[in-house]
C-alpha positions in Angstrom: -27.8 8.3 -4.7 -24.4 5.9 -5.4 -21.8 8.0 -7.5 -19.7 6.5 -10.2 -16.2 6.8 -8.2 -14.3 7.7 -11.4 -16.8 10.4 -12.7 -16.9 11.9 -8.7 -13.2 12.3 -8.7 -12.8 13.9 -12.3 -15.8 16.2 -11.1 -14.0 17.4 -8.4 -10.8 17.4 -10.0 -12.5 19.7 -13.0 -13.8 21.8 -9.8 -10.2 22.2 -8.5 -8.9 23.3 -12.0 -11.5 26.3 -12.6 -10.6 27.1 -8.8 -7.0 27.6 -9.6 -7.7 29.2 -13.3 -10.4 31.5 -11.9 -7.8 33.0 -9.1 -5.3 33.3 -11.2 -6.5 36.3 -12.8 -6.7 37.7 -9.5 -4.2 40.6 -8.8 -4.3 41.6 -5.4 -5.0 39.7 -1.9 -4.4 36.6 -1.6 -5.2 33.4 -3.5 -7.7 31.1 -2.0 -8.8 27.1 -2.6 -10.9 25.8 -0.3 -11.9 22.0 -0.4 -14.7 20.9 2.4 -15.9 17.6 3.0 -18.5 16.4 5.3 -20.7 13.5 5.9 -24.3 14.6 5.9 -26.4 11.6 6.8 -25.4 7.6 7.0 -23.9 7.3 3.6 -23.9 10.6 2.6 -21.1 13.1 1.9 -21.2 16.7 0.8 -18.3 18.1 -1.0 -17.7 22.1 -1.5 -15.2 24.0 -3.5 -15.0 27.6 -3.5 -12.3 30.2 -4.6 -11.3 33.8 -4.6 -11.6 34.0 -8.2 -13.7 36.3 -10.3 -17.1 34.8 -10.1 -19.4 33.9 -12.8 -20.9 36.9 -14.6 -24.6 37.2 -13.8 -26.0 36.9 -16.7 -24.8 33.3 -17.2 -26.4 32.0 -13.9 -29.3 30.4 -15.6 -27.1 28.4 -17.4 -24.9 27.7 -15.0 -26.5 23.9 -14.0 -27.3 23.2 -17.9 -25.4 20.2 -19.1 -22.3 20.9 -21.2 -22.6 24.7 -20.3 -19.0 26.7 -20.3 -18.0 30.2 -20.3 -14.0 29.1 -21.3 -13.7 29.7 -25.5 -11.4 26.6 -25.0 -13.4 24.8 -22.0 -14.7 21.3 -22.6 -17.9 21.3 -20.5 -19.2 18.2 -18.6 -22.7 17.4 -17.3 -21.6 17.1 -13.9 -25.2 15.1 -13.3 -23.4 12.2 -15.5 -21.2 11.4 -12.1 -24.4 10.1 -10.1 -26.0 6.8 -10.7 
């Protein structure tokens, strides 16, 4: 699958934002961002963000993948799937 290099890069970049929102409501220990890369096959990359925020509240998990789907009352959700051609 060839991704739309614009789209790719405000995906991650969206990524990267809830990262630093979600751990900023964290009090105590220390405040993590971690952005992997790695090429998985001839042509292929794999790109992981995680963060020591909060989490997602279970109960939202099925929705989690659904296009548009945001738990922020201010958050302008994007189908993520759009970024991939």
């Amino acid at each position: 699958m060839i991704g739309d290099r614009v789209q790719l890069q405000q995906v991650l970049l969206n990524l990267i934002i809830n990262a630093i929102e979600a751990s900023s409501v964290v009090s105590e220990g220390p405040r993590e961002l971690l952005v992997k890369s790695q090429m998985q096959g001839p042509g292929e990359v794999v790109v992981a963000v995680s963060d020591s925020g909060v989490g997602i509240d279970g109960k939202n998990l099925d929705q989690l993948f659904n296009p548009f789907f945001t738990t922020k009352p201010e958050g302008l959700a994007w189908d993520y799937r759009s970024a991939a051609r």
